[in-house]
N, C-alpha and C positions, 0 to 999 in steps of 0.2 A: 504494500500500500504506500502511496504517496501524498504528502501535504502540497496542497499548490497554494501557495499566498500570491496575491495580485495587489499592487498599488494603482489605482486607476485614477482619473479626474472624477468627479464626482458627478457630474452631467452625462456621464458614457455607462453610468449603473445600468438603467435599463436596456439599453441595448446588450452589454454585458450578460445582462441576467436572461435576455431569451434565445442570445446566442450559448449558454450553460446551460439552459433547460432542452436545446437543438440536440448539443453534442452529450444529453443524459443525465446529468449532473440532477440529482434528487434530494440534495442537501446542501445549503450553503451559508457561511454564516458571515454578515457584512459590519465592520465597524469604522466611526466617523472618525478619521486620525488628520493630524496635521504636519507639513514636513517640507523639505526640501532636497531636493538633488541639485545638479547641475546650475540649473537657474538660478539658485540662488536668492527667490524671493523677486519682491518687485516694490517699487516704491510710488507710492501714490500722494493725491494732494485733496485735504480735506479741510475746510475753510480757511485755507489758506496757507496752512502747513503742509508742507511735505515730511512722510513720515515713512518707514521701511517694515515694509512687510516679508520676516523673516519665513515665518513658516504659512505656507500654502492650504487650502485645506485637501484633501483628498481623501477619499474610501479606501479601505482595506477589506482583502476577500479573502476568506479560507473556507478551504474546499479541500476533504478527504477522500483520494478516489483508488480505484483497482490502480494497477502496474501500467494493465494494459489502456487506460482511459487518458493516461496521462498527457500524449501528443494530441488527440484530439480537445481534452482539454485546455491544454493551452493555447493551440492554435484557437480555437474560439474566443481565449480571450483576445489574445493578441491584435485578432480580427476586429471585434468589434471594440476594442477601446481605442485602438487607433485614430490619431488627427494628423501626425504626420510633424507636427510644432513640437518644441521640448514641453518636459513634464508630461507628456503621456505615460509615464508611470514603470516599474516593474514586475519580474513574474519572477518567482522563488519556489524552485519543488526541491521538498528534504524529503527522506526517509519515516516511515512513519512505522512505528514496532510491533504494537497491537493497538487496536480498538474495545471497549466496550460498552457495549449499551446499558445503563442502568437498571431502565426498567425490567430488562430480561435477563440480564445477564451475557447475553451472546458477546460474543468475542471476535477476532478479525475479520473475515470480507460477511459472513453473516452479521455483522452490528453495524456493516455501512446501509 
């Protein structure tokens, strides 16, 4: 099993999420994070001041899937969160060891 984490723009969720529901993805869990890469932020001007905005805001997605779901999962994200402009985000798959479901008890690809 593999963990796929996605940092994406925040405006690309829903396409994201029907391009994961495409390639089968049946569980996903999405949190609000704030950050920067590359860019480095941007600086904007609010009554009159200019002021630097370090961190961006952005979605984060994790997603626990089979071995084999893995290429099609990412290409989907990669797919639809694309703009092609910096800050379109990253994709990170670890290793994942076991799984289990609380309610039942099941354990690896039976608890996904």
């Amino acid at each position: 099993m593999k963990k796929v984490e996605a940092v994406i723009k925040p405006f690309k969720l829903d396409e994201v999420k029907e391009a994961l529901s495409g390639a089968g993805v049946q569980g996903i869990t999405v949190t609000e994070v704030k950050g920067f890469g590359r860019q480095r932020g941007h600086t904007e001007l609010y009554r009159g001041a200019e002021y630097v905005v370090d961190f961006l805001p952005k979605v984060k997605l994790e997603i626990i899937v089979k071995d084999d779901q893995v290429d099609s999962v990412t290409e989907a994200i990669a797919g639809a969160a694309k703009t092609g402009r910096i800050g379109d985000g990253k994709i990170f798959v670890t290793e994942v060891t076991d799984v289990i479901r609380i309610r039942t008890g099941e354990t690896g690809d039976a608890a996904l």
